[in-house]
C-alpha positions as CSV (number, residue, x, y, z in Angstrom):
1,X,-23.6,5.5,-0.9
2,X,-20.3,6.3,-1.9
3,X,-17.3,3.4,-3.3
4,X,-14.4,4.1,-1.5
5,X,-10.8,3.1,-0.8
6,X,-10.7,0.7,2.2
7,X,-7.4,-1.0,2.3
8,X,-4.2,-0.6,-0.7
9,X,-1.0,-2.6,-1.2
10,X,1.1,0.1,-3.3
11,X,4.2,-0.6,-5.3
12,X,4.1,-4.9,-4.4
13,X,6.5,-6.2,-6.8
14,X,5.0,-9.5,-8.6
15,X,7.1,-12.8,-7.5
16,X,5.6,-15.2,-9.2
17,X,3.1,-16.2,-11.7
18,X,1.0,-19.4,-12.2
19,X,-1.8,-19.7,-15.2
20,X,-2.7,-23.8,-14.5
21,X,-4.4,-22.6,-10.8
22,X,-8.0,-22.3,-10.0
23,X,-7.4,-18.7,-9.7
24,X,-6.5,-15.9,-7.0
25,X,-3.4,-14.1,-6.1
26,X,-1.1,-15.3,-2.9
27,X,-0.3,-12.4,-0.8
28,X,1.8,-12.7,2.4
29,X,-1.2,-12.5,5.5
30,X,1.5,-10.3,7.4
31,X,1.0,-8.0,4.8
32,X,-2.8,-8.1,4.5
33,X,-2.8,-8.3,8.6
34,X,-1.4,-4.6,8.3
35,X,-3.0,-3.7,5.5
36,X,-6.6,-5.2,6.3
37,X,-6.7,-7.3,4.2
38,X,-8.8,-10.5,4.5
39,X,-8.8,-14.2,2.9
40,X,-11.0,-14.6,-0.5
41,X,-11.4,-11.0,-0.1
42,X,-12.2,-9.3,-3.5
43,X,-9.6,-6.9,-4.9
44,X,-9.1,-4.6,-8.0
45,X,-5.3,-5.0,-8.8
46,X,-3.5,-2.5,-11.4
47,X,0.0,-3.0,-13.1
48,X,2.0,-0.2,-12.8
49,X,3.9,-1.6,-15.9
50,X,1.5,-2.5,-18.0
51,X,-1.3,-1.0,-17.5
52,X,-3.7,-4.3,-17.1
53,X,-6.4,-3.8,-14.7
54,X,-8.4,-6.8,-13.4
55,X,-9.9,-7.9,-10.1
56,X,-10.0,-11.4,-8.3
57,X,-9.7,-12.7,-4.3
58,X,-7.4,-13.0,-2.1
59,X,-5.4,-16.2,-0.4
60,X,-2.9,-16.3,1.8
61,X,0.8,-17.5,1.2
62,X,3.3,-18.2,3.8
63,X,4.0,-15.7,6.4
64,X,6.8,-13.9,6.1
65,X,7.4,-14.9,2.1
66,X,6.6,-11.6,0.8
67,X,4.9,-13.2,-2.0
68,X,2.5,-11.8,-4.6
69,X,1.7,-14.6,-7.1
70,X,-1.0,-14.3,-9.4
71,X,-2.6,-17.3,-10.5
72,X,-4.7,-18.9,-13.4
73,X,-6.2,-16.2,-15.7
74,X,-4.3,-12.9,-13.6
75,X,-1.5,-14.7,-14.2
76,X,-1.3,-13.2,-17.9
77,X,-1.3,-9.9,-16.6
78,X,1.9,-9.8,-15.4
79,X,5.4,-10.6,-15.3
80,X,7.8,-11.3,-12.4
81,X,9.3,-7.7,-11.1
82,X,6.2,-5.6,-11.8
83,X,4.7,-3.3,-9.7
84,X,1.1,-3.6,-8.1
85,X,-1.8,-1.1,-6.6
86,X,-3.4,-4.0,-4.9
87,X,-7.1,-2.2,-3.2
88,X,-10.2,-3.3,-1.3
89,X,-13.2,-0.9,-1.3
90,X,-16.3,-0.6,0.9
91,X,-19.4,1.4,0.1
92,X,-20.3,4.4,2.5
93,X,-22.3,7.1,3.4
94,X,-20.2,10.2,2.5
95,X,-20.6,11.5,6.0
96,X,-19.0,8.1,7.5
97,X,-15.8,9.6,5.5
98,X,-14.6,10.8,8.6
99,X,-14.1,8.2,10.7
100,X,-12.8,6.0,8.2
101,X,-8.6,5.3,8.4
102,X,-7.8,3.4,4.8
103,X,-4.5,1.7,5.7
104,X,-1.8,2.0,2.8
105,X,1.5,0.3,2.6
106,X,4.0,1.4,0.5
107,X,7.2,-1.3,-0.5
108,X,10.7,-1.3,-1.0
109,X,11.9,-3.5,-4.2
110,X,12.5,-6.7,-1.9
111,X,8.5,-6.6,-0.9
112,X,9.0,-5.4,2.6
113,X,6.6,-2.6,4.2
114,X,8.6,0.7,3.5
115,X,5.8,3.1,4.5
116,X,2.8,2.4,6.3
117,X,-0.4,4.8,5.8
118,X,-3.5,6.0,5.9
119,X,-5.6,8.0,4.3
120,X,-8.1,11.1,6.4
121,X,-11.0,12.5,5.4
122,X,-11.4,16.3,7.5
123,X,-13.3,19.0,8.1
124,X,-10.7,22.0,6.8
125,X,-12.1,25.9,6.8
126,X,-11.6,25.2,2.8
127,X,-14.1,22.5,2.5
128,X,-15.9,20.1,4.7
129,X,-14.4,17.4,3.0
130,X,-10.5,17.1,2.5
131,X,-8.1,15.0,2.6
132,X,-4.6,14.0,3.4
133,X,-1.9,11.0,3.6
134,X,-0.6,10.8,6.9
135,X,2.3,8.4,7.7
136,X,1.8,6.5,11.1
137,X,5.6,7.2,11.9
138,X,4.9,11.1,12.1
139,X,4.4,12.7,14.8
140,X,1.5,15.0,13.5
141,X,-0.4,14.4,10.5
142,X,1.4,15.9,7.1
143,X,0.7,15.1,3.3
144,X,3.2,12.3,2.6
145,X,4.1,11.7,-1.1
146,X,5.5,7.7,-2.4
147,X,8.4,9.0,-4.6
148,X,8.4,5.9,-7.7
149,X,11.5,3.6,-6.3
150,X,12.0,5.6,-3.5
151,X,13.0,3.4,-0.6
152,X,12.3,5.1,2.7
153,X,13.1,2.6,4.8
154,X,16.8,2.1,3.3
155,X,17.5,6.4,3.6
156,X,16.4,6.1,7.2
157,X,18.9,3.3,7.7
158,X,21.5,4.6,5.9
159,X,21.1,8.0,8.1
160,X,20.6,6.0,11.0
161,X,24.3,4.4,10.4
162,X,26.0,7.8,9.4
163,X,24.8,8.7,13.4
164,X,22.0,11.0,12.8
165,X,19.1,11.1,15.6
166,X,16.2,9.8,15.2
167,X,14.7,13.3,15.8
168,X,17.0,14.7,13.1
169,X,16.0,11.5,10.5
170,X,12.3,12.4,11.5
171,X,13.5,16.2,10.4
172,X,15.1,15.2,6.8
173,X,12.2,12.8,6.1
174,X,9.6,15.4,6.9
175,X,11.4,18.3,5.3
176,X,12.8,16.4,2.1
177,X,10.1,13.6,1.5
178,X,6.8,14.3,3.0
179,X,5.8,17.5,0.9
């Protein structure tokens, strides 16, 4: 058996903070819904800030808050603004690899989804395992890189509302961000 990615929240910005709680961190359930994420759920979470590393369970907020509060102990691991790698694992047998779809969500500053994700495991004619990001957006799979503060969502917007197609958006994105 093998540990393995099974769901990650990547780049969730911290909104709140609360150290006289039983313990947990809130998390939006439309954001664990797409992630695959589940109530009291156990999760490793890392601060991109500051480095801390812990683990605890899940709970669910408000739908549609976009919250990320940890709470009791977490909570001194963090400060309001910071950036989280929020993961769930499952153990496997290294040939279930394949069938196995991680879902990742990447977020824009503001805690909505900017990217959404997943990870493949594949038999290439280099190795008979490799791997790849593919975004669910694409048409065919392609490694897909999350640039640090890099808002996808808002380019496509902002390309969208200069007039460009939504086959030449697809274009720019693959050719400038997906490499």
């Amino acid at each position: 058996m093998v540990k393995v990615i099974r769901a990650k929240l990547h780049g969730i910005r911290v909104t709140g903070a609360d150290l006289h709680y039983h313990g947990s961190i809130t998390l939006d359930p439309e954001h664990c819904s797409a992630a695959g994420l589940y109530p009291m759920e156990f999760v490793d979470i890392w601060n991109k800030n500051s480095g801390a590393r812990l683990s605890t369970y899940i709970i669910y907020g408000a739908p549609g808050s976009r919250c990320c509060v940890l709470k009791g102990a977490a909570a001194r691991t963090c400060q309001v603004g910071d950036e989280l790698i929020i993961a769930a694992a499952d153990e496997v047998q290294p040939t279930e690899l394949y069938r196995l779809k991680p879902r990742i969500l990447t977020f824009t500053p503001k805690n909505e989804i900017d990217q959404q994700l997943y990870y493949e495991v594949f038999e290439s004619e280099a190795r008979a395992f490799d791997f790849r990001i593919v975004d669910t957006n694409a048409s065919a799979p392609a490694s897909v890189h999350n640039y640090a503060n890099v808002d996808v969502r808002a380019i496509k917007a902002e390309l969208k509302s200069k007039g460009m197609s939504d086959a030449d958006i697809a274009n720019f994105v693959e050719k400038f961000l997906a490499r």
